[in-house]
N, CA, C and O atoms as a GROMACS GRO file, in nm:
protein
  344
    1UNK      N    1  -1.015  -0.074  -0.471
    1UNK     CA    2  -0.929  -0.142  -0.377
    1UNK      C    3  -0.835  -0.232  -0.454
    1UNK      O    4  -0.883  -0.323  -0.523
    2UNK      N    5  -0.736  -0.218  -0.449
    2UNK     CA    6  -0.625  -0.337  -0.498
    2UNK      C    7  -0.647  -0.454  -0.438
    2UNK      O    8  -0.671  -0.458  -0.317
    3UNK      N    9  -0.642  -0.541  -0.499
    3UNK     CA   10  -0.635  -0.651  -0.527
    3UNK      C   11  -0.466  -0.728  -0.504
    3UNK      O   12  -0.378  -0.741  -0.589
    4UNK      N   13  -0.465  -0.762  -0.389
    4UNK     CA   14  -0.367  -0.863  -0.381
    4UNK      C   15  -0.364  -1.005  -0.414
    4UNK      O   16  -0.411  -1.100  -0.351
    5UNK      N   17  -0.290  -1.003  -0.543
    5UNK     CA   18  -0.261  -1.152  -0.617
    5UNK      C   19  -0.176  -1.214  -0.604
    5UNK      O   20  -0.190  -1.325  -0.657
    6UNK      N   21  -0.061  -1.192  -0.542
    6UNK     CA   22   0.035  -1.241  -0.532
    6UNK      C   23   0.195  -1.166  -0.511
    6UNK      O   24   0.247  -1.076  -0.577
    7UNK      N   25   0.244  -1.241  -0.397
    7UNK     CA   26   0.406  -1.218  -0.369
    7UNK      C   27   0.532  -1.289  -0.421
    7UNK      O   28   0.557  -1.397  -0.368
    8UNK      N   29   0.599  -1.254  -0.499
    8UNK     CA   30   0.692  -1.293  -0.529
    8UNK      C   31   0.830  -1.236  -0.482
    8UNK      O   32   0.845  -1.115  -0.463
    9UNK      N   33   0.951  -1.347  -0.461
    9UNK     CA   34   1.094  -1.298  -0.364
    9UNK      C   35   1.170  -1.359  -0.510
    9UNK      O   36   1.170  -1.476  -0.547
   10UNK      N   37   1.233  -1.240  -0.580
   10UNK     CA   38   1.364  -1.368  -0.671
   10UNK      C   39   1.414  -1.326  -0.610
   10UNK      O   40   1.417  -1.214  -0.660
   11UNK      N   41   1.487  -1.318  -0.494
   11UNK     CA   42   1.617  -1.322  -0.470
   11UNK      C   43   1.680  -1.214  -0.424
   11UNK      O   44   1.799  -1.209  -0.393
   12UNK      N   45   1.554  -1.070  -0.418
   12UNK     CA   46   1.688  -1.021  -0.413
   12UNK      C   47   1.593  -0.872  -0.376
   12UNK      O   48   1.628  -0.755  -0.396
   13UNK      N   49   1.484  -0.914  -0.326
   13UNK     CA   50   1.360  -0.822  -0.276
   13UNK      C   51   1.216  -0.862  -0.283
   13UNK      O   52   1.207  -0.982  -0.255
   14UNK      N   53   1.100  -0.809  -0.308
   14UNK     CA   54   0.950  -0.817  -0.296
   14UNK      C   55   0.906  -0.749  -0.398
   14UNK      O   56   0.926  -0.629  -0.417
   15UNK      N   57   0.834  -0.832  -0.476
   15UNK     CA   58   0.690  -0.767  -0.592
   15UNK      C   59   0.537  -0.769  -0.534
   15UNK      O   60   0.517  -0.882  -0.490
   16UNK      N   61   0.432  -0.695  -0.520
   16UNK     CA   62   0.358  -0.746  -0.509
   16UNK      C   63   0.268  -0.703  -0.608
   16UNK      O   64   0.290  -0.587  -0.645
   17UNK      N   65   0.147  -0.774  -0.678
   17UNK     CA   66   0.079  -0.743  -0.759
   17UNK      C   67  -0.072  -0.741  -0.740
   17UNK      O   68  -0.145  -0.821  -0.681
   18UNK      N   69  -0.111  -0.593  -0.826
   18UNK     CA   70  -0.233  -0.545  -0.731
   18UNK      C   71  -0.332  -0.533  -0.876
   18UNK      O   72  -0.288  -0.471  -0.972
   19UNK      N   73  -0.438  -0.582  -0.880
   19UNK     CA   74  -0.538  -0.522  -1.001
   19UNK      C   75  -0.528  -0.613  -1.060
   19UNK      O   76  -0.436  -0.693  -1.045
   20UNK      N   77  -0.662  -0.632  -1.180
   20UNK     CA   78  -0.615  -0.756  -1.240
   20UNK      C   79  -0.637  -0.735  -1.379
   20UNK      O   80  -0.674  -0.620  -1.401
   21UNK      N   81  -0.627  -0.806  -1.480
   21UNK     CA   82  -0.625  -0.796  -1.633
   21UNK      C   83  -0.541  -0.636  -1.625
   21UNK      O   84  -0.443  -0.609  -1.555
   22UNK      N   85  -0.608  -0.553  -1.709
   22UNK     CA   86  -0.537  -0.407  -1.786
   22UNK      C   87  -0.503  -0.343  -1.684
   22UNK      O   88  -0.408  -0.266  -1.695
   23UNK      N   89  -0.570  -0.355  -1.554
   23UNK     CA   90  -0.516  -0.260  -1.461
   23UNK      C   91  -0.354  -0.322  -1.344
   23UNK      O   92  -0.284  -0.266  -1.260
   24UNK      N   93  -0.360  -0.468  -1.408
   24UNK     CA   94  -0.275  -0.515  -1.316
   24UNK      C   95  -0.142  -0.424  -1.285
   24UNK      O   96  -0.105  -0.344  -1.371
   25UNK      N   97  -0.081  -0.436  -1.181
   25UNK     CA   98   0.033  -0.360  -1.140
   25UNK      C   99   0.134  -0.388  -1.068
   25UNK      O  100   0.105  -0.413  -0.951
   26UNK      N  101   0.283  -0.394  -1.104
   26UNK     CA  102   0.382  -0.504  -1.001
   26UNK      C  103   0.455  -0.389  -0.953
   26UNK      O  104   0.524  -0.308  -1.015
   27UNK      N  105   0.421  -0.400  -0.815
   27UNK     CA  106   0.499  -0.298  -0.711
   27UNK      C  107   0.621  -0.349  -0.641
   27UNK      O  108   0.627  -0.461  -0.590
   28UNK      N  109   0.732  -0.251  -0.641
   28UNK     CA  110   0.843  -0.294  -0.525
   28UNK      C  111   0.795  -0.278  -0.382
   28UNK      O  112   0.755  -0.172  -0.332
   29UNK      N  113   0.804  -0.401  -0.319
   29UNK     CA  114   0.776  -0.379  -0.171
   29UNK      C  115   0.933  -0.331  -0.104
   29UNK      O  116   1.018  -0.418  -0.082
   30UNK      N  117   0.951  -0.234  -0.086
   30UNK     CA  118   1.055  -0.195   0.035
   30UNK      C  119   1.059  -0.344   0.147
   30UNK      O  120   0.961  -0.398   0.198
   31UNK      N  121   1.203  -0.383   0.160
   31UNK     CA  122   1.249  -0.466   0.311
   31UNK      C  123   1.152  -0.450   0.427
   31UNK      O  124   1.091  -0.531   0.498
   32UNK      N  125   1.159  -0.302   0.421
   32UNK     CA  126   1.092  -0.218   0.571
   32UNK      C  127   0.952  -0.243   0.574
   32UNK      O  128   0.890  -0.227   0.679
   33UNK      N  129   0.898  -0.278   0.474
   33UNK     CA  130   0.713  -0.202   0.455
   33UNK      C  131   0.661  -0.337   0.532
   33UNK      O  132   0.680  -0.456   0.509
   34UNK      N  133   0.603  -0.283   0.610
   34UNK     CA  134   0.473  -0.406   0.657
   34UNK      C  135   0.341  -0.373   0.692
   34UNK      O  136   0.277  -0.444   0.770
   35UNK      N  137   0.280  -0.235   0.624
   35UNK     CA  138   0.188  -0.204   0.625
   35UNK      C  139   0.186  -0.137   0.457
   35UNK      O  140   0.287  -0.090   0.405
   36UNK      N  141   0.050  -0.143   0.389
   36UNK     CA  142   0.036  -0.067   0.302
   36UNK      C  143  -0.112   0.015   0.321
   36UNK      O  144  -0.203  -0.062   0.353
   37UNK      N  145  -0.140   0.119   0.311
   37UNK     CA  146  -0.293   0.239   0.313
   37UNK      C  147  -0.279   0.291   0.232
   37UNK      O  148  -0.180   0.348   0.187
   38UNK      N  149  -0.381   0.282   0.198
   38UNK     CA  150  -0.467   0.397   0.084
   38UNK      C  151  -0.550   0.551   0.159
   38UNK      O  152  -0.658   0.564   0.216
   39UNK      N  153  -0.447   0.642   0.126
   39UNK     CA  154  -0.562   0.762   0.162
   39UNK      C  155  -0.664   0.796   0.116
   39UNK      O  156  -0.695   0.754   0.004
   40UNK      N  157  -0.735   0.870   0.178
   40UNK     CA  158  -0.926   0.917   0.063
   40UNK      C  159  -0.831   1.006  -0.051
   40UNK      O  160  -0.888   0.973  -0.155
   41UNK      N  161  -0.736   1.086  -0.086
   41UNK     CA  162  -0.723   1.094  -0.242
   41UNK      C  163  -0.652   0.992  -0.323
   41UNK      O  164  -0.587   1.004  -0.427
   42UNK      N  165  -0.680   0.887  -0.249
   42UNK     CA  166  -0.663   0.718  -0.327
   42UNK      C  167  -0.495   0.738  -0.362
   42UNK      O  168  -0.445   0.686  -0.461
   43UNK      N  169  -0.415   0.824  -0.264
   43UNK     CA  170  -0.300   0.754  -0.264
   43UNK      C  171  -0.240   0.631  -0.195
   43UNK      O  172  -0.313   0.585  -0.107
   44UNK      N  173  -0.149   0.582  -0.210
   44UNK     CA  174  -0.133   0.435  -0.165
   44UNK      C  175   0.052   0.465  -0.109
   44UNK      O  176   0.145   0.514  -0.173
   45UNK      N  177   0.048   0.411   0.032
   45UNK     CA  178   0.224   0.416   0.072
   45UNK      C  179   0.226   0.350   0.155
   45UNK      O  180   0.125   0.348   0.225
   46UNK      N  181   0.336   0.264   0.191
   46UNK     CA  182   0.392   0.169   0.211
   46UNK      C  183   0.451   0.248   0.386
   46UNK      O  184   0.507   0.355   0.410
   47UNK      N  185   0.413   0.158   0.457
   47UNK     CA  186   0.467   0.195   0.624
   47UNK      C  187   0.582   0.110   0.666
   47UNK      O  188   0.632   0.015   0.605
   48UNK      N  189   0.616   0.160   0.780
   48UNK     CA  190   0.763   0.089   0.855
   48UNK      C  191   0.666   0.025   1.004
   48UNK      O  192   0.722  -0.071   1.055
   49UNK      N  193   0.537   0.068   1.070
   49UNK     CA  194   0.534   0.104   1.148
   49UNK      C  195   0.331   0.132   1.097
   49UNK      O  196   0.274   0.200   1.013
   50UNK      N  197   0.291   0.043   1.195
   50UNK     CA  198   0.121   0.047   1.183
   50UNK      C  199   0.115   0.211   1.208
   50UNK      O  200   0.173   0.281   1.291
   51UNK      N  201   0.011   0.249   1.092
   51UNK     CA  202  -0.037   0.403   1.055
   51UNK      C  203  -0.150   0.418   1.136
   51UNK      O  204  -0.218   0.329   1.189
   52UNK      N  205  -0.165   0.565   1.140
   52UNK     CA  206  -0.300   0.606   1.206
   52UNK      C  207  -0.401   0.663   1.101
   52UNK      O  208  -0.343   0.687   0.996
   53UNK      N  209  -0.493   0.683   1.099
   53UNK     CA  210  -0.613   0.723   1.036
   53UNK      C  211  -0.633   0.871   1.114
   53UNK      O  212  -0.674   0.909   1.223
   54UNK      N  213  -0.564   0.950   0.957
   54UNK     CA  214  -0.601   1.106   1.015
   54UNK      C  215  -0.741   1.153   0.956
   54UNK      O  216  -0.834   1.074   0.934
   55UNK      N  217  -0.745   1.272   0.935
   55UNK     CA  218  -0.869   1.344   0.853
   55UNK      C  219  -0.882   1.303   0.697
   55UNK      O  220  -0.985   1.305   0.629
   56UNK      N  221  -0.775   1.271   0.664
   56UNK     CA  222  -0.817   1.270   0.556
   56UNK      C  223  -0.668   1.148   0.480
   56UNK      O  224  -0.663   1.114   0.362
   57UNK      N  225  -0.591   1.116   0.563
   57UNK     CA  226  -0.433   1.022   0.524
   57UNK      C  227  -0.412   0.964   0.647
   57UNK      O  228  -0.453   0.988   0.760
   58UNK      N  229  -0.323   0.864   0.587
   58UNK     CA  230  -0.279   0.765   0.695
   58UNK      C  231  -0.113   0.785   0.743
   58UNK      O  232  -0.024   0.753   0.664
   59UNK      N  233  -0.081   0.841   0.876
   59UNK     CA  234   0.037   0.884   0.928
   59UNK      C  235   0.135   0.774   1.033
   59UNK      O  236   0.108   0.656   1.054
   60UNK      N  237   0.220   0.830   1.075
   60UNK     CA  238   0.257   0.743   1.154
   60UNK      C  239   0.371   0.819   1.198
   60UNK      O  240   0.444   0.870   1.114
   61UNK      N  241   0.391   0.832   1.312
   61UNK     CA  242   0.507   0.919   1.399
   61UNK      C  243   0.665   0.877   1.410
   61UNK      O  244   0.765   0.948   1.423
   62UNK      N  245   0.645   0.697   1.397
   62UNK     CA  246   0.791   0.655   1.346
   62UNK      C  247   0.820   0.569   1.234
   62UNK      O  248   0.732   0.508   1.173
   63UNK      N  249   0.910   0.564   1.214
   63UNK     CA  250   0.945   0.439   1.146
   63UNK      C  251   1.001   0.553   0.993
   63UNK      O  252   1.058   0.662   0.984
   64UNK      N  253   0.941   0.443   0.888
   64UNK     CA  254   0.952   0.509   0.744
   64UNK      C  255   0.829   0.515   0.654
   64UNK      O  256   0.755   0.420   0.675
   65UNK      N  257   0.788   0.595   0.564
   65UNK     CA  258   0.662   0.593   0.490
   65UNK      C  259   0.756   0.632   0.369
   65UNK      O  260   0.860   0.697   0.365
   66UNK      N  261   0.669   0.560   0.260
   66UNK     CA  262   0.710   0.600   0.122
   66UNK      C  263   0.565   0.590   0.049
   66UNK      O  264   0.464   0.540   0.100
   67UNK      N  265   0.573   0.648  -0.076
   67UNK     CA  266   0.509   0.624  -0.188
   67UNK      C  267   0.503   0.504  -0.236
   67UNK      O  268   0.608   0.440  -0.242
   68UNK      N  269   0.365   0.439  -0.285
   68UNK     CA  270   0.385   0.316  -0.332
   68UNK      C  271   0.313   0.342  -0.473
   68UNK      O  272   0.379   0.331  -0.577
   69UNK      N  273   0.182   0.376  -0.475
   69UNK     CA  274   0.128   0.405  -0.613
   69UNK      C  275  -0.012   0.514  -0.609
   69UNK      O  276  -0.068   0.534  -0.501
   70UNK      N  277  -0.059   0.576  -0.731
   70UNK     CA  278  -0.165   0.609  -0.686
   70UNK      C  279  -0.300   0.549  -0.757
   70UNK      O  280  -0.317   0.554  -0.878
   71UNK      N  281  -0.377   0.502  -0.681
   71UNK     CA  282  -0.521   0.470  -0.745
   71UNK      C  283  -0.594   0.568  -0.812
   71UNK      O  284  -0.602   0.672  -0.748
   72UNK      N  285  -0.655   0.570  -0.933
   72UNK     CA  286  -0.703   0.618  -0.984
   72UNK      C  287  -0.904   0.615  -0.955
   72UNK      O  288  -0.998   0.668  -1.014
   73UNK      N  289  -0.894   0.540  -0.858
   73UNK     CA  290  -1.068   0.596  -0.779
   73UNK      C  291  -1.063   0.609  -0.621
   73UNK      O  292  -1.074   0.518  -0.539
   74UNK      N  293  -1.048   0.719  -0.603
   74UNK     CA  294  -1.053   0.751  -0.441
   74UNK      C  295  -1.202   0.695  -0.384
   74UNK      O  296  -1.309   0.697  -0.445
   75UNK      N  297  -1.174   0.646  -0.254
   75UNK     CA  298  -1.297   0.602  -0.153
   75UNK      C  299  -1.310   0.674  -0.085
   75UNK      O  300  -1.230   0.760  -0.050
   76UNK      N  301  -1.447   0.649  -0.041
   76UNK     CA  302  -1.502   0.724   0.098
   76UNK      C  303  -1.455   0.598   0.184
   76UNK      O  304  -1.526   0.601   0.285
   77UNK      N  305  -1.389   0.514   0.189
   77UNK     CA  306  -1.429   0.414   0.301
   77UNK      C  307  -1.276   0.408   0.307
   77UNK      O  308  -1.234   0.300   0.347
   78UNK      N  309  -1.181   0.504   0.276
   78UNK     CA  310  -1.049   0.472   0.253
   78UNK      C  311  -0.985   0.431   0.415
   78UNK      O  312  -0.894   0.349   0.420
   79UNK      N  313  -1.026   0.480   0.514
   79UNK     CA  314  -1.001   0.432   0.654
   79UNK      C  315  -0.976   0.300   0.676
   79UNK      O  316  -0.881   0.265   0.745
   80UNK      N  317  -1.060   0.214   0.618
   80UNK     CA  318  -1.021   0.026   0.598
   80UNK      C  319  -0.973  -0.004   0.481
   80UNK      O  320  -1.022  -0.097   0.416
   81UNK      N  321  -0.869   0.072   0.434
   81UNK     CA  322  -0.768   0.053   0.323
   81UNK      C  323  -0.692  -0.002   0.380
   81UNK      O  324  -0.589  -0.005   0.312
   82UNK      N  325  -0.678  -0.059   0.485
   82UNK     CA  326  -0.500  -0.083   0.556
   82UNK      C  327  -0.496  -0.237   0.535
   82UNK      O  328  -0.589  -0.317   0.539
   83UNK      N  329  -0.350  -0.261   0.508
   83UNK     CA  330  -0.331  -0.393   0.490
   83UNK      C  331  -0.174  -0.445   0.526
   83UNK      O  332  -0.070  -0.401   0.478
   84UNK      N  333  -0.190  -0.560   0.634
   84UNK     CA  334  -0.042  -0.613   0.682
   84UNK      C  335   0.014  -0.667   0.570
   84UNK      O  336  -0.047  -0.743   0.496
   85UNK      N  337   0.163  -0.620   0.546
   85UNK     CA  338   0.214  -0.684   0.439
   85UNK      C  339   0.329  -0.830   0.522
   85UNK      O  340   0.408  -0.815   0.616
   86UNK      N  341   0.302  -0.950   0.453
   86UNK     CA  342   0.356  -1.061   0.478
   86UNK      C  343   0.511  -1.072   0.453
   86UNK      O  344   0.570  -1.178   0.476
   0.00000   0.00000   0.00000
């Protein structure tokens, strides 16, 4: 599970940083994103628009979805991967 450490704004968009020591990682948050999920093959993308919990990924019928990163240990519990982004 990433680890949210912190948000930073210079000015001119959103970082957020996930993992800590060697694995740490500074992501662009998209304007749009106010959701981020992790699917069970521990991919990670950024929503426009609260996702649903399919079979196996997290969807959503409007808005925008992108790629955010991929984790390198998939969960079984990936369903409560979801997280409001501030």
């Amino acid at each position: 599970m990433p680890k949210i450490l912190e948000i930073e704004k210079p000015g001119y968009g959103r970082y957020m940083f996930v993992g800590t020591g060697e694995t740490r990682q500074r992501l662009w948050v998209p304007d749009w994103a106010r959701w981020m999920a992790q699917s069970k093959d521990g991919t990670w993308c950024w929503y426009s628009h609260h996702p649903v919990a399919g079979n196996e990924y997290w969807w959503s019928q409007e808005g925008f979805r992108e790629f955010a990163y991929m984790s390198l240990i998939p969960r079984n519990d990936w369903q409560s991967m979801i997280y409001k982004v501030q």
